[in-house]
Steps between C-alpha positions, in 0.01 A plus 500: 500500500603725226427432112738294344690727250375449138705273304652610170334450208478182389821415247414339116753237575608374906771185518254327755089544486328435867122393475346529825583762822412267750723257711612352191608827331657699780702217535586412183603885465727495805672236346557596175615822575724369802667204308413628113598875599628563119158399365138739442216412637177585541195329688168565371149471736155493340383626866472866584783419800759238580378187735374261336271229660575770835382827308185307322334296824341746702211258725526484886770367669720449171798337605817276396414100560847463558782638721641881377869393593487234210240751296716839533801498273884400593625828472224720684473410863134453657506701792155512566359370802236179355632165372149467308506834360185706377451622146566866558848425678615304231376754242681787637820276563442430100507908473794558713752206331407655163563828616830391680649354244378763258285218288218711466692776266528201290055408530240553246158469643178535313699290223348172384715266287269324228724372322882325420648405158851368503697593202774193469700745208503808722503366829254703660114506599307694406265548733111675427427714831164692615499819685287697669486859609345791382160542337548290170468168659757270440755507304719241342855459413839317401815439708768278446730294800764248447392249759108505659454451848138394579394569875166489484394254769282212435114605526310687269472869678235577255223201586456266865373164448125559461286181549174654371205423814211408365288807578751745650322764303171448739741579809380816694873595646761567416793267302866550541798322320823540707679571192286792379393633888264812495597808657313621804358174554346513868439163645457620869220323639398309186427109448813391295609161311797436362494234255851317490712340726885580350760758638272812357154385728723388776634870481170683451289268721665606849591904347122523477375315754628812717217718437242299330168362658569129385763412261473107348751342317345259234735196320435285291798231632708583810872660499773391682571827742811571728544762754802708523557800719518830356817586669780292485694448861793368338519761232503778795764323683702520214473871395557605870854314493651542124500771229170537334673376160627173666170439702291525213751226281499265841081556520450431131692150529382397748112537424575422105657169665227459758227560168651255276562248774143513603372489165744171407413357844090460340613360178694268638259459879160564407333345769735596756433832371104447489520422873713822564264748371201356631613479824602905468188577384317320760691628810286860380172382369417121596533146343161522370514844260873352388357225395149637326672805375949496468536115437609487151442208273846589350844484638638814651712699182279309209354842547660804668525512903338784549595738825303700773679747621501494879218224490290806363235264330501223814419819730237641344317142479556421834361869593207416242588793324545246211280189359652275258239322293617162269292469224404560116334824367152390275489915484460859606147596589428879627536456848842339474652144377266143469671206593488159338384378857228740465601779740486837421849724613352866545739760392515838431864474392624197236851441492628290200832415607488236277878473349725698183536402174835391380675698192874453426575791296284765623300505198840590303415350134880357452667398193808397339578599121130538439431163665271516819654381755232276729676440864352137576722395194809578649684354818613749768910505464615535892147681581639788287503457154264316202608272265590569156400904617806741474558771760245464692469403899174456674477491881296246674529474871468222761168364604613342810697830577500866482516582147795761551716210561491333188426851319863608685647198358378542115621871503844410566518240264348747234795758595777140463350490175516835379832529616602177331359607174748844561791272551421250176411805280133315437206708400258227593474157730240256485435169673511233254200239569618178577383178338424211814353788756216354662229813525347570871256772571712789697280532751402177660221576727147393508333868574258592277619807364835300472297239271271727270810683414819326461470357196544837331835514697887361351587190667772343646684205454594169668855633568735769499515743413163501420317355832421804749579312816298765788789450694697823568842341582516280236394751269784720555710238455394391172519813403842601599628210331281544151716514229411782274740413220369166487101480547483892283502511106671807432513775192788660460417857449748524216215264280243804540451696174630856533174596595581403826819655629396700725418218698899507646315673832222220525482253735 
């Protein structure tokens, strides 16, 4: 693939500012420049290239954990041949909707955003930027936007969860965090354990059980797994009889409605749901290492349901490619991992797939008028907006879905609210806080990384339009029928000082 033409120099002043170039961002940009086609914007990425999550995790057998129908965007048909696609595939189909739509003349890599201030008597942020290139280091900046778009995910890119083993220092091998995976590392005929049991180690565990002399997978507490295929015999039936742009909307709802369904299905039938995935799991690998080692204490979707692609993990165990061990680290020694059992794990090769670290702005140091602006005290205003904070959207997506979906659905309500600001002749909207809202955590999951990390996240509410409801259908109806006029304050952009007339082109 060609090099992406170099985008223009990056304007003092854009209507819309884009944080983020991954999912999030390309769609966000396709949107606002498709629906919003009278506004500027720009979309900034502290990376060296576009991608996100899809450009930054590079381990074995990196791969979505949910279908690429429901993951890929609405407007770019998947026409690749997996249902479970692999990291690379999604990357370059990242590369080629950017370049399609011509989103990447419109990218700034190698540009982290520090920081936001909003200025309530111009209208603007002001927002403190960091670039690099050239031999000078890093250099810092100003530019201003008239609404901020943050896209930057939900996990800390800078710093995995790190539990600190006792003694890791001691260990002879060699230590790898997904996140951060060295280059050139050779695990071809080495003793390897993975410690983790989510979607990453269910991922890695199989990838490098491939080529590597013994490969153990070490929990703490079991996971609820499901097996999907790969390749998706309904999805090919589909694209054989009707245009690829049709196939791909009549694939996406029906797995987004298969997704959900399951998902509401083990809130509302956790045992029957129990009973299901045990009995999947067993038909590959026996009663008895179901029950020692994938029998969850939990109810299925307290925690993620993770997925193994083509039974991937079940076949390498039943091939004893793979061991799964169930216990508690007491610490590393040099030979590999000691158990608290006692038992020693040799390993030349420590994985620590051991979970991210949440972060809701990306590290952005946000404020309003001088006043920093701290997201757990604000609610989440349909998913989109904060509280009491002025032009600005955030974009969190589903847990119990692909993110896109939800990341889809807060784009276009960004672009309904930029073009409702045109229409009023407002220079700013906020969502006022309302007295009586119950506060929830957003995320209502019992993972760990979920827990040590969304407390420092806005919340949502006990109702609309501030409960996110992880239910795609109902979703977009709520937010087709959201009343902008109603649940916004506006400013009138005639009640800026003069300083701020040449806002009439702002969003």
């Amino acid at each position: 693939m060609t090099r992406p033409p170099r985008p223009a120099p990056l304007p003092a002043h854009v209507d819309v500012l884009i944080v983020g170039a991954g999912i999030s961002g390309i769609d966000a940009a396709y949107r606002v420049q498709s629906r919003c086609p009278d506004r500027s914007y720009a979309v900034l990425e502290a990376r060296e290239s576009l991608g996100g999550t899809w450009d930054l995790f590079r381990y074995p057998g990196v791969r979505a954990d949910s279908d690429i129908y429901t993951l890929s965007f609405p407007f770019q048909p998947w026409t690749g041949e997996n249902s479970m696609a692999d990291g690379d595939e999604i990357l370059d189909y990242l590369r080629r909707t950017a370049d399609r739509f011509g989103i990447d003349r419109h990218l700034h890599c190698a540009t982290k955003v520090v920081a936001a201030d909003w200025s309530g008597a111009t209208a603007r942020w002001t927002v403190t930027i960091e670039q690099r290139g050239g031999g000078d280091g890093p250099h810092r900046s100003t530019v201003t936007c008239s609404f901020l778009y943050l896209c930057t995910g939900y996990y800390d890119y800078e710093r995995g969860h790190d539990p600190r083993f006792p003694g890791i220092e001691s260990f002879a091998g060699t230590v790898a965090h997904p996140q951060f995976w060295p280059e050139g590392l050779d695990h071809r005929g080495k003793r390897v354990v993975v410690i983790g049991s989510g979607a990453t180690a269910i991922t890695i565990v199989p990838a490098m059980a491939r080529d590597a002399a013994q490969v153990t997978m070490l929990q703490r507490t079991p996971t609820w797994i499901s097996a999907l295929p790969r390749r998706d015999r309904f999805a090919a039936r589909i694209r054989r009889r009707l245009p690829a742009g049709l196939a791909h909307r009549v694939i996406r709802a029906r797995n987004a409605a298969y997704s959900n369904g399951f998902y509401h299905y083990c809130r509302r039938f956790p045992d029957r749901a129990r009973t299901l995935l045990t009995r999947a799991a067993a038909r590959r690998i026996g009663e008895e290492a179901v029950r020692e080692h994938f029998t969850p204490s939990y109810a299925p979707w307290d925690q993620r349901v993770c997925i193994t692609a083509d039974a991937d993990l079940f076949k390498a165990i039943e091939r004893e490619e793979v061991d799964v061990v169930t216990d508690h680290i007491d610490g590393f020694v040099a030979e590999g991992i000691r158990l608290r059992s006692g038992r020693v794990l040799p390993a030349d090769i420590v994985v620590t797939a051991t979970g991210l670290r949440m972060l809701a702005f990306g590290h952005i140091t946000v404020s309003v008028d001088g006043e920093p602006v701290e997201p757990a005290r604000h609610l989440l205003w349909r998913g989109t907006m904060l509280s009491d904070v002025p032009n600005l959207a955030l974009c969190f997506g589903y847990v119990n879905l692909s993110w896109t979906m939800r990341a889809d659905l807060t784009a276009r309500l960004v672009c309904r609210i930029l073009n409702h600001m045109r229409r009023a002749d407002l220079a700013a909207v906020t969502p006022p806080a309302e007295p009586g809202v119950r506060e929830q955590p957003l995320i209502e999951l019992a993972s760990g990384y979920v827990q040590r990390g969304v407390q420092g996240f806005p919340r949502q509410g006990h109702r609309a339009p501030w409960r996110m409801r992880q239910t795609y259908l109902l979703d977009t109806a709520d937010i087709a029928r959201a009343g902008l006029r109603r649940e916004l304050r506006g400013v009138p952009r005639t009640a800026l000082r003069p300083a701020g007339d040449d806002l009439r082109s702002g969003g």
